[in-house]
N, C-alpha and C positions, 0 to 999 in steps of 0.2 A: 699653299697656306695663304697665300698675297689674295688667294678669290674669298678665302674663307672671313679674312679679315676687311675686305672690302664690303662686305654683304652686311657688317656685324656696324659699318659707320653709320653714325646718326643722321639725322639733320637738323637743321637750326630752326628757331622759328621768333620772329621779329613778331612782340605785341604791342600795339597802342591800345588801350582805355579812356575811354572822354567823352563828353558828351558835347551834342551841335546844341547852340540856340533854338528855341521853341521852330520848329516846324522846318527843321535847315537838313535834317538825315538824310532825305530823299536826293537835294545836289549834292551833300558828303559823298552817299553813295555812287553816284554815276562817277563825279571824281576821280574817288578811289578805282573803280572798276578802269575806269581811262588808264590812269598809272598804271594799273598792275597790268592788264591787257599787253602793256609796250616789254615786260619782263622776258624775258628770254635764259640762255644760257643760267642754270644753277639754281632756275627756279623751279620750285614742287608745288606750288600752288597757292591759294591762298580763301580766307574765308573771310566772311564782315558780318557781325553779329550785331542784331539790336533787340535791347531788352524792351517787351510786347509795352504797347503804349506809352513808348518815351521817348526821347531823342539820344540818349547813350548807347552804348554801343564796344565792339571789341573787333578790333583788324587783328586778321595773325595773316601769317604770309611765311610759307615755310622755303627754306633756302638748303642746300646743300653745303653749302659752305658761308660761315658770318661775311667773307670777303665778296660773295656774289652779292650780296646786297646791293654794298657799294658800288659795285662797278657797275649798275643802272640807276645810280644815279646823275642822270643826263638830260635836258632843255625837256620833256614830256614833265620827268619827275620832277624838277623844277618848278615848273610853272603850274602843276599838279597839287603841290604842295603850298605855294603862296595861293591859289585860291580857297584852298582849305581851310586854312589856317585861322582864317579872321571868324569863320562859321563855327569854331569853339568857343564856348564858355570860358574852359579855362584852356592850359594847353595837356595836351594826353600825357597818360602816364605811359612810356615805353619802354621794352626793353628786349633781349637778347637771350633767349632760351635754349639750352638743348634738347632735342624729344628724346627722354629717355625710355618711354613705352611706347609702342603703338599698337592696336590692336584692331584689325580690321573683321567687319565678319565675318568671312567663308573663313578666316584664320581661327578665331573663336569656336566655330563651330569643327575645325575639322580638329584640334586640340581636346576638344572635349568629346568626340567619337572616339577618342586613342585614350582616351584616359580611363587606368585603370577600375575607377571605380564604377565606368557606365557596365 
């Protein structure tokens, strides 16, 4: 029961939202990629999104657990983050999500081969 209900835990996913000053995405991005590269231990990944011809943008960064986060925050994330920081506009909107769906797709597709009504 202990496998069944380990398979069935989520994972978390850490968003920021914001936008860099006119032409500033391009070092946000290297940045960010620096940071998260040092991630280890509880991390699942992470994506950085920007909306076509603008400087906004959307980090998610998905974590196994809200507490792994923290525990990489250390001198990378640190100094990571202060040079980021000034290259906002305003400061991001973030926050702390659970994934409560995911749907990948050979999972899609092999769902819907089983499904009664193909």
């Amino acid at each position: 029961m202990t496998d069944f209900l380990d398979r069935l835990k989520h994972k978390y996913a850490y968003v920021a939202i914001g936008e860099f000053k006119p032409g500033c995405f391009s070092e946000a991005r290297q940045l960010y990629e620096k940071a998260v590269s040092t991630y280890t231990d509880g991390f699942g990944g992470a994506y950085l999104l920007q909306e076509p011809d603008s400087d906004r943008g959307i980090a998610i960064i998905l974590w196994d657990e809200p507490g792994d986060m923290e525990s990489h925050h250390d001198k990378t994330y640190t100094e990571a983050l202060n040079k980021i920081s000034h290259l906002f506009i305003h400061p991001p909107t973030t926050g702390f999500y659970e994934v409560c769906s995911e749907i990948m797709p050979f999972l899609a597709a092999a769902a819907s081969s089983k499904s009664p009504l193909s």
